[in-house]
C-alpha positions in Angstrom: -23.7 -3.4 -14.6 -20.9 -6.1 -13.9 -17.6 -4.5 -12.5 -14.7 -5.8 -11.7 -11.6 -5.0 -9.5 -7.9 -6.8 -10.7 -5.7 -5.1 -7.8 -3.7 -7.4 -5.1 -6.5 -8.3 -3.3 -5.3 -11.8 -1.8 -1.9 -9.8 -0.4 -2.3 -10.1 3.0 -1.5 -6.5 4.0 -3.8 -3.9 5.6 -3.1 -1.0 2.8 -4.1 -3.3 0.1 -7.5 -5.0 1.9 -8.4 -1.3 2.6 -8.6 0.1 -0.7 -9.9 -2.7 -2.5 -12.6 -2.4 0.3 -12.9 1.3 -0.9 -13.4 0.3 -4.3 -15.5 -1.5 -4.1 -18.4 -0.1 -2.1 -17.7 3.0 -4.0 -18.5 1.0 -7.5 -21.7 -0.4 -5.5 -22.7 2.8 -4.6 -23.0 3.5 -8.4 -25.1 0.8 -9.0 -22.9 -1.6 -9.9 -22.3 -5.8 -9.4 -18.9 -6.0 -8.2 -16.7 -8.7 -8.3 -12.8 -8.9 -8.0 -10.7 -10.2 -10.4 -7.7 -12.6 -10.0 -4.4 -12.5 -12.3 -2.2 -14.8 -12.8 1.4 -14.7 -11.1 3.8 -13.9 -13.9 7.4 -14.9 -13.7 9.8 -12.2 -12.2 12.2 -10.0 -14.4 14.2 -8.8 -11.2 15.5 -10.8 -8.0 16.6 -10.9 -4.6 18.1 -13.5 -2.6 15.0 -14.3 -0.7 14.4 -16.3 -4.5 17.5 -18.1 -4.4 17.2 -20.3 -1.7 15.8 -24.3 -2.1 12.1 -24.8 -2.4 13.0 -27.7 0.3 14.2 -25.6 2.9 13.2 -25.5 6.6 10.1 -23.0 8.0 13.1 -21.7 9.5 15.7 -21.4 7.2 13.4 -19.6 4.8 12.7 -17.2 7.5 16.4 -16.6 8.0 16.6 -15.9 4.7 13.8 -13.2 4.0 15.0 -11.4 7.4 18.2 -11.3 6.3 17.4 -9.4 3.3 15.8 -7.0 5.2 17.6 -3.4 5.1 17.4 -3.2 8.7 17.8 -6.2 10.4 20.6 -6.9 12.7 23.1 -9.3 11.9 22.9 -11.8 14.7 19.3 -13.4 14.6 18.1 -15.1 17.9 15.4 -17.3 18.5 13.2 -15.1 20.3 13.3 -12.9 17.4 12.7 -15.1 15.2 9.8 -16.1 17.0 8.4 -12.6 16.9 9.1 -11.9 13.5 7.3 -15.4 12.6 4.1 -13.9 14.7 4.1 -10.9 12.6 4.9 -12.3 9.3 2.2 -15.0 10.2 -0.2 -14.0 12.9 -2.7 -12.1 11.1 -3.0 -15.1 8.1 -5.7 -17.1 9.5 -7.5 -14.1 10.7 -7.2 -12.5 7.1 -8.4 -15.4 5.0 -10.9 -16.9 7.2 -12.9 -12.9 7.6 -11.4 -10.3 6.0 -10.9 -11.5 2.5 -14.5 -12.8 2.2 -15.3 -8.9 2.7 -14.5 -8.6 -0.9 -16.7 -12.0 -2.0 -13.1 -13.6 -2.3 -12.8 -17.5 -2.2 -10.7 -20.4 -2.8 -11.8 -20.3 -6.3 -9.5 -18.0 -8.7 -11.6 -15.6 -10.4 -9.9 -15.2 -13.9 -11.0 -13.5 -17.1 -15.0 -13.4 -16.0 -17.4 -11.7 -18.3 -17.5 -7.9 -17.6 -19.1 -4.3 -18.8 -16.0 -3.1 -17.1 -12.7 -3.8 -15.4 -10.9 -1.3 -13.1 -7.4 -2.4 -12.9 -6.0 -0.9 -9.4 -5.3 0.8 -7.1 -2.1 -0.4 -5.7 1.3 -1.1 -6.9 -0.6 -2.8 -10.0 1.8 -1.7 -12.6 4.6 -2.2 -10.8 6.6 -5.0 -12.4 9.7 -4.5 -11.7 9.7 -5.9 -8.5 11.3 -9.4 -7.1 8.1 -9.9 -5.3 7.4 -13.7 -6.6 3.7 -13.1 -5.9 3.5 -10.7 -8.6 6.2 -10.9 -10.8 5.6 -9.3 -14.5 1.9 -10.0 -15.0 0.7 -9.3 -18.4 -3.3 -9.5 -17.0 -2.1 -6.4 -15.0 -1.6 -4.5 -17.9 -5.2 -5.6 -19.2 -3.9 -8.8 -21.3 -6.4 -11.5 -21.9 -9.3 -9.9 -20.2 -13.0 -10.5 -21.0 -14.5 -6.8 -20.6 -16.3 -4.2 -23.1 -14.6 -1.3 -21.1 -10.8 -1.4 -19.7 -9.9 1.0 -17.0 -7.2 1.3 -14.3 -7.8 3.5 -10.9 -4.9 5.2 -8.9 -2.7 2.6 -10.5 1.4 3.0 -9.6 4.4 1.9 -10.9 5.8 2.0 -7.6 9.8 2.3 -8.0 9.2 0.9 -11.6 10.9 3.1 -14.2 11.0 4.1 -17.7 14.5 2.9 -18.1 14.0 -0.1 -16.0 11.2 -1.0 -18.7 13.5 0.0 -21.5 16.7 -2.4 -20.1 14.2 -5.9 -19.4 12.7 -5.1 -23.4 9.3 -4.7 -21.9 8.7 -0.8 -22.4 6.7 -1.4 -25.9 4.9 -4.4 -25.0 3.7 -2.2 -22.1 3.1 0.7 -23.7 1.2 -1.5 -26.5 -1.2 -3.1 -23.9 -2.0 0.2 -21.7 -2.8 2.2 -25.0 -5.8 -0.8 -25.3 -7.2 0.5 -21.9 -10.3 3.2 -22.3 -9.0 5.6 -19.1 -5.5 5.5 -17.2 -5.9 6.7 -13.8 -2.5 6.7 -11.6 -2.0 8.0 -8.3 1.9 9.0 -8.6 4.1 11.6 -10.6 6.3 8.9 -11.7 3.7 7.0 -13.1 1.7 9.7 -14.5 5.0 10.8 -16.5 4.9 7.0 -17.8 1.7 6.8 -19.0 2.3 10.2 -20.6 5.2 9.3 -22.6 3.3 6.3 -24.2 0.3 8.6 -25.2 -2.6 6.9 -23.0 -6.0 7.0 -23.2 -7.7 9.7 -21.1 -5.1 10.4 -18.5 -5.9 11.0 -15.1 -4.6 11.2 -11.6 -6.2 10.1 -8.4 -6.0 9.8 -4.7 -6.0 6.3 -3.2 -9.6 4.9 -2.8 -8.6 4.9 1.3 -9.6 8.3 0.7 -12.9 7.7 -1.4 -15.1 6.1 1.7 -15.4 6.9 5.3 -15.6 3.4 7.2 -17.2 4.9 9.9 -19.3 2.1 10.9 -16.6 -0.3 10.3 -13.9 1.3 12.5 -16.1 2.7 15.3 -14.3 0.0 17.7 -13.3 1.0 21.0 -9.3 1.2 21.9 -8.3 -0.4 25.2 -5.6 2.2 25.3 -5.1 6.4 25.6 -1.7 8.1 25.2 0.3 6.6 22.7 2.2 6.6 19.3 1.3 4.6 16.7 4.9 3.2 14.8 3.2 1.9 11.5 5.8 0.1 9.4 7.1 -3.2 7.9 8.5 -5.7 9.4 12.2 -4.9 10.9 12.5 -1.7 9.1 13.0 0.9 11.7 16.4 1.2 12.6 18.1 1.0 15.9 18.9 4.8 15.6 14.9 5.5 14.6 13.8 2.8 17.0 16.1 5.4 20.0 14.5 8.7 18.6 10.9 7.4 18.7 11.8 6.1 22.0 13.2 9.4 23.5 10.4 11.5 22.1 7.9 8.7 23.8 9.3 9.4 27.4 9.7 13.0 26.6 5.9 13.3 26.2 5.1 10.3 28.5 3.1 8.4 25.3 3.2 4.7 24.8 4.8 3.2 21.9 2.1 0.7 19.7 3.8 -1.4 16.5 1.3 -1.6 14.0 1.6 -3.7 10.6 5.0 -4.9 11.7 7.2 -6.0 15.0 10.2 -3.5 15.1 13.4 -5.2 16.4 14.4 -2.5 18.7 10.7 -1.8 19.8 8.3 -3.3 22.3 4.7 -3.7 22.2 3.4 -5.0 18.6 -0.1 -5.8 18.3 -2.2 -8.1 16.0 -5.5 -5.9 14.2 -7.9 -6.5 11.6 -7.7 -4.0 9.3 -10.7 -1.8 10.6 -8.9 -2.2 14.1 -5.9 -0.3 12.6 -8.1 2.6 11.2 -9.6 3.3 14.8 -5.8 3.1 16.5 -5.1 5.9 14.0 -8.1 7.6 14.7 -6.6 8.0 18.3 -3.2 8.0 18.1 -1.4 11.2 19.8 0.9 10.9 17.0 2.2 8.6 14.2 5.5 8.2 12.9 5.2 5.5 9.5 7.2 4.4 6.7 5.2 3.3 4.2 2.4 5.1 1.6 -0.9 3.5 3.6 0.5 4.5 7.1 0.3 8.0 5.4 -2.6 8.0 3.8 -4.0 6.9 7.2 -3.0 10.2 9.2 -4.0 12.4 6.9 -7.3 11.1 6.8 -8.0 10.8 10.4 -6.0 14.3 10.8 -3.3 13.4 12.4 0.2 14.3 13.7 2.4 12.2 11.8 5.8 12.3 10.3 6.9 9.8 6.8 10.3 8.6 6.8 10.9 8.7 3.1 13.5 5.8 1.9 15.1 6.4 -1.5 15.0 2.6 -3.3 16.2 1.4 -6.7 15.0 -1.5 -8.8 13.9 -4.4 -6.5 14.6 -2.5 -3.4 12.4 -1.3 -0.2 12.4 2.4 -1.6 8.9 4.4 -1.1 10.0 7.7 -2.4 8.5 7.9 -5.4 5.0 7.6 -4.0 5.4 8.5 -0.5 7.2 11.9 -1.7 4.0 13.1 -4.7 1.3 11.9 -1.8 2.9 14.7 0.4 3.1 16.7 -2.2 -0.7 16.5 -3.1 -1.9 17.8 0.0 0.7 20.6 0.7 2.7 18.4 3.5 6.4 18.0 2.4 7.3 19.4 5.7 5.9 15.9 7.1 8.5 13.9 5.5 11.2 13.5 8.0 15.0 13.0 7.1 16.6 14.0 9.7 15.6 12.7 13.1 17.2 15.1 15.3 14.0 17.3 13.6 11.5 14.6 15.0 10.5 16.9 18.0 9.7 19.6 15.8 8.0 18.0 13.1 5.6 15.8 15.6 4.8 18.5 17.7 4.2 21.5 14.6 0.7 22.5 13.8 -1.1 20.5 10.0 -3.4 23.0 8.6 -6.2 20.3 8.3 -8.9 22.8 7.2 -6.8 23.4 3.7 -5.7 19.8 3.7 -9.7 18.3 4.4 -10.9 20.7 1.4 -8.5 19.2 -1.1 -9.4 15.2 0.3 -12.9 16.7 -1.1 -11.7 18.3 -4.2 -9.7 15.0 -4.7 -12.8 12.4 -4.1 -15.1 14.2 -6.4 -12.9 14.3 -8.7 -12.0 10.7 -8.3 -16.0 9.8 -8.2 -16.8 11.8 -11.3 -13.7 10.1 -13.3 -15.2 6.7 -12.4 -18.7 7.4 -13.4 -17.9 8.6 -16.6 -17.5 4.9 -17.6 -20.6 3.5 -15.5 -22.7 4.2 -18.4 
């Protein structure tokens, strides 16, 4: 049977490599030929400054820009930072399309519209068009348009921070709601999404965990760590704050633990390293503790057990919000008292006892079910 996978594969980003990675030995498991997918970029309904600026503009300049439209950044850039944002923003490229893209059997070659028995459409922030990303923009192949497969499905799909009335104010909400009712199965991994795909009567509704939590890449991450005793600061790019950036610091002395910067340099923190994705699985694995921002920073330290806290950011249209994911993935496995809001309650919260036994049987509860909704359309 032919599969294959339309997500963000060729996003250079750990969360969305790891999934897709899920996916797809998942899919093989069953028997299946997989392939991924490609889309073409659609033009963006929503903006942000990081758009406006010339096309001709310096390495440099363009980097000013995007850093400047960070939520966090300070005002005064220097050199040396820039430098080290570049690094981060940049470091991991080569590294990511010269190895870890080929993983997935992805080449030079755009893989558009191929013939199929069926196409899974996710996970990721797939159905998310309302953001100013220019790399994804409103993509009509996302919602299914144009493809060449007998069977249509999406997996753990999410609008992200995309809503109804966001959908409803660009004039897109029926020609989305037309092209999602073509699809055989909806599968979303969020409340906000799932209360999207409800309101335009869907196919065979369903919500699912990430695929992170379908597959055990145990042979892939058992890599030694040249380092014990530490805390693993999992976030974009310049997003923890100075006032974060002192708390984590504080708490670090406090119980004598290193601080590592993973996925991102942090302005007001030291000590950010370079991984391949399986690297970052098996710093988690051995972390002391974990404070993240983001949905894949979480999904990682529940997995691997760990003690973790989520700074949850609210976010509108086109902004760096995470809440409406972040908040329903705590939710799912009973650990809302993770998210952290206040940080003069980030001794506490590190340092309090996860029930991992009731949160491992619902992973379990969660990938069956996930596995069985997938194999219904194997056939």
């Amino acid at each position: 049977m032919k599969v294959g996978i339309m997500s963000m594969q060729r996003i250079i980003n750990y969360g969305s490599f790891l999934q897709s990675y899920s996916l797809k030995k998942n899919l093989e498991k069953m028997g299946a030929d997989v392939c991924m997918v490609d889309y073409r970029v659609g033009k963006p309904l929503v903006f942000n400054n990081d758009q406006k600026i010339p096309k001709k503009a310096s390495l440099f300049a363009k980097l000013k820009n995007k850093i400047e439209n960070r939520l966090f950044f300070p005002r005064k850039i220097s050199k040396k930072t820039m430098d080290r944002y570049f690094q981060a923003e940049y470091g991991i490229k080569k590294d990511f399309e010269n190895n870890i893209m080929p993983m997935l059997g992805i080449t030079d070659k755009m893989n558009y519209s191929p013939e199929l028995d069926l196409l899974v459409i996710g996970s990721d922030e797939v159905f998310n068009c309302l953001q100013p990303n220019p790399a994804v923009g409103y993509s009509k192949e996302l919602f299914g348009d144009g493809n060449n497969s007998k069977k249509l499905i999406s997996y753990a799909a999410s609008f992200g921070n995309t809503m109804k009335e966001g959908l409803i104010k660009h004039g897109i909400y029926d020609e989305v709601k037309e092209m999602l009712n073509k699809f055989d199965g909806v599968s979303v991994r969020d409340k906000n999404s799932l209360r999207l795909v409800e309101d335009m009567d869907c196919n065979d509704i369903n919500k699912n965990v990430d695929p992170v939590f379908l597959y055990d890449y145990e042979e892939e991450s058992n890599i030694e760590v040249p380092i014990s005793d530490y805390i693993v600061v999992y976030a974009y790019s310049c997003r923890i704050t100075r006032e974060e950036s002192a708390a984590i610091i504080r708490f670090a002395k406090k119980h004598n633990k290193k601080i590592i910067c993973i996925e991102g340099f942090q302005c007001y923190l030291k000590n950010y390293v370079e991984l391949n994705p399986f690297e970052v699985l098996a710093y988690f694995k051995k972390a002391d503790y974990i404070i993240t921002d983001t949905f894949h920073g979480s999904v990682f330290s529940i997995k691997y057990n760990r003690q973790f806290v989520s700074l949850v950011r609210g976010g509108t249209e086109g902004a760096y919000g995470n809440s409406a994911k972040l908040v329903d993935l705590l939710e799912t496995f009973g650990l809302k008292d993770r998210e952290l809001t206040n940080l003069d309650d980030m001794e506490k919260k590190l340092t309090g006892s996860i029930d991992y036994d009731r949160v491992n049987t619902r992973i379990m509860e969660e990938r069956q079910k996930s596995i069985d909704y997938l194999k219904k359309y194997m056939g």
